[in-house]
C-alpha positions in Angstrom: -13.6 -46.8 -7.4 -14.3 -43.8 -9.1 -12.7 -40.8 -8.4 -16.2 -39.1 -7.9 -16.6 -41.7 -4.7 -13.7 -40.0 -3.2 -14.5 -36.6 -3.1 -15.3 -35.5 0.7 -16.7 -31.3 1.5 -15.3 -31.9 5.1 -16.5 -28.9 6.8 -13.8 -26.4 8.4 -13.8 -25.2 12.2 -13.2 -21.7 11.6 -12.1 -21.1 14.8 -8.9 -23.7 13.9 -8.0 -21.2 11.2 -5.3 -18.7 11.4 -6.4 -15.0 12.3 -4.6 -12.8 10.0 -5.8 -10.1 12.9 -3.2 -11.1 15.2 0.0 -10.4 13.1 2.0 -7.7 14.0 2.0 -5.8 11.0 5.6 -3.8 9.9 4.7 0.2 9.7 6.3 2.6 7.0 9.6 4.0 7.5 9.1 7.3 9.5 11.0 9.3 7.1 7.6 8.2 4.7 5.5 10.9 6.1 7.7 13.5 5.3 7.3 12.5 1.5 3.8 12.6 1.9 3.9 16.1 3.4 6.0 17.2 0.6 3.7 15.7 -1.8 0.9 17.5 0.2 3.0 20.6 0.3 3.7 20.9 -3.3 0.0 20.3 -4.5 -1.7 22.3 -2.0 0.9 25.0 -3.6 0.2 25.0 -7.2 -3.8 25.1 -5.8 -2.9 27.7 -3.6 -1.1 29.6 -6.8 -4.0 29.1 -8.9 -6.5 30.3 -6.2 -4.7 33.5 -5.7 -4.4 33.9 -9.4 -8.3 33.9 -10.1 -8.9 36.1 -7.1 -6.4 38.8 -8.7 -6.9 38.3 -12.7 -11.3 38.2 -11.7 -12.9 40.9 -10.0 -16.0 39.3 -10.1 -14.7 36.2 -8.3 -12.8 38.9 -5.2 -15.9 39.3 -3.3 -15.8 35.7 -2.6 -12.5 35.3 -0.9 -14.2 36.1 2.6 -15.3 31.8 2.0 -12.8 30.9 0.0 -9.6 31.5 1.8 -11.2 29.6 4.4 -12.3 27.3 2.9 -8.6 26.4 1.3 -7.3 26.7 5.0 -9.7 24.2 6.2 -9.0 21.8 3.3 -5.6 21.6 4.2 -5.7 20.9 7.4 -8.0 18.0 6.8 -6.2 16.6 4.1 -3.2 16.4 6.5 -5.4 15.5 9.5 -6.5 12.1 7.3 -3.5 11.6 5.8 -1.5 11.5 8.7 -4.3 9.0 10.2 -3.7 7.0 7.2 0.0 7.0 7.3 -0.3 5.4 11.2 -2.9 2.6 10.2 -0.8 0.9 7.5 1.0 -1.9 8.0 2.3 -4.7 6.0 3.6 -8.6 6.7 5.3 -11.1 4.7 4.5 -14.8 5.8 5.7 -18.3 4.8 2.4 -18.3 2.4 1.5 -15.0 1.7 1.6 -11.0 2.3 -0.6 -9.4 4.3 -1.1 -5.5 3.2 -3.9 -3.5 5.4 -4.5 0.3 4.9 -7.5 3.1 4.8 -8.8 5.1 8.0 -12.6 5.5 6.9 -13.0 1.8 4.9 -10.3 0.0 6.2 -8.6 -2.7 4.0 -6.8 -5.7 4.2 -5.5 -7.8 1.2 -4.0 -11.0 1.7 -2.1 -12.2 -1.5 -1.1 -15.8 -1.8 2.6 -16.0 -2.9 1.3 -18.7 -5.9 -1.0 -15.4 -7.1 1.3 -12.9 -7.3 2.7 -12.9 -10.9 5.3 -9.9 -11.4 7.0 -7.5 -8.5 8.1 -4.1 -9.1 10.2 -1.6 -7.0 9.9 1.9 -7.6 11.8 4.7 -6.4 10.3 8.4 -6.5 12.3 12.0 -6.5 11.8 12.2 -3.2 11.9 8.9 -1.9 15.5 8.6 -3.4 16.5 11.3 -1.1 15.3 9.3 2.0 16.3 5.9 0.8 13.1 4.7 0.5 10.9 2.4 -2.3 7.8 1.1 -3.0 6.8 -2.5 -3.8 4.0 -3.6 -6.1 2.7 -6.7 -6.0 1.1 -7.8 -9.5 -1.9 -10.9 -8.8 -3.4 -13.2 -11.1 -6.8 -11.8 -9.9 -6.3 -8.3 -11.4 -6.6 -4.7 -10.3 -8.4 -5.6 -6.7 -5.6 -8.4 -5.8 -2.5 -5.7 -6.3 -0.5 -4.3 -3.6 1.4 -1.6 -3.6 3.6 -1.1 -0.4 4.8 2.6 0.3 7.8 3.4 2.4 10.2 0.9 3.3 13.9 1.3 3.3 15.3 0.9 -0.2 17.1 -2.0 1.3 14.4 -3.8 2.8 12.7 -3.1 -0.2 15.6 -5.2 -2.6 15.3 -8.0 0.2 11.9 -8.7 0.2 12.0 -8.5 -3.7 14.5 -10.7 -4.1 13.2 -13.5 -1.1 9.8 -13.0 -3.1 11.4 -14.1 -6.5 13.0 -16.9 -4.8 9.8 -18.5 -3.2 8.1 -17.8 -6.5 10.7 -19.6 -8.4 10.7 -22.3 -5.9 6.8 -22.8 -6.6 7.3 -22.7 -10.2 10.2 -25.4 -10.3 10.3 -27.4 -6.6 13.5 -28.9 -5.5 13.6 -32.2 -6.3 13.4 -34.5 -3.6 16.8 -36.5 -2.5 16.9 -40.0 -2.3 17.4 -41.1 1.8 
């Protein structure tokens, strides 16, 4: 027999498959919002700064600061309005098989990476995030840029754990156990 005669395309009952929907996904550590404020905080500064520093050094620009100051105010409180919306809808799970990442408030996202694609696993640490104990996890894929997660604001703890169990089911795909003789 050939091995073209064996080939079967059985076709799949989706409804048998597993629905990623119904895992309970792990949020961010709380203290993460509070290095997204300060991230907010900081930028919305130096544009604040550089706003007031046109309207003073341009006289020509003054007139329009009846718009403009508004129009700063109401930036900011949207841009902390969606981020904080943001910051509530991501979540993250690490399976037998694979991670599940989802984010995003207006295009919501959700990225399931195989553990046999991901390739390399970073943790970072930011200025801030070292002063809350917190990391970041990127997940590197064989299917470039679109198959990368980056995981925001766990405990620098749970961070190192799910590193290191990640390495160890990675290695274990790369060299199995070998099986023991009954």
């Amino acid at each position: 027999m050939s091995a073209a005669s064996l080939f079967t395309n059985e076709t799949i009952d989706l409804d048998q498959l597993p629905k990623y929907e119904e895992i309970t996904l792990k949020k961010p550590h709380p203290d993460y919002w509070k290095i997204i404020c300060i991230n907010l905080l900081i930028f919305f500064g130096i544009l604040g700064m550089g706003t007031t520093a046109l309207l003073l050094l341009f006289k020509e620009i003054r007139p329009n600061a009846v718009w403009i100051i508004p129009a700063y105010i109401v930036l900011v409180v949207i841009s902390f309005l969606l981020f904080r919306l943001s910051f509530k809808k991501r979540g993250y799970a690490m399976r037998k098989h694979d991670v599940i990442y989802k984010n995003g408030i207006i295009a919501e996202s959700t990225t399931i990476v195989p553990l046999n694609r991901i390739q390399h696993i970073e943790l970072n640490e930011g200025i801030f995030s070292r002063a809350y104990k917190l990391g970041s996890l990127q997940l590197f894929t064989a299917g470039g840029q679109s198959g990368h997660i980056r995981i925001s604001g766990i405990a620098i703890d749970e961070a190192r754990s799910i590193r290191d169990l990640l390495l160890k089911k990675l290695d274990l795909l790369e060299k199995p156990l070998p099986e023991t003789e009954a």
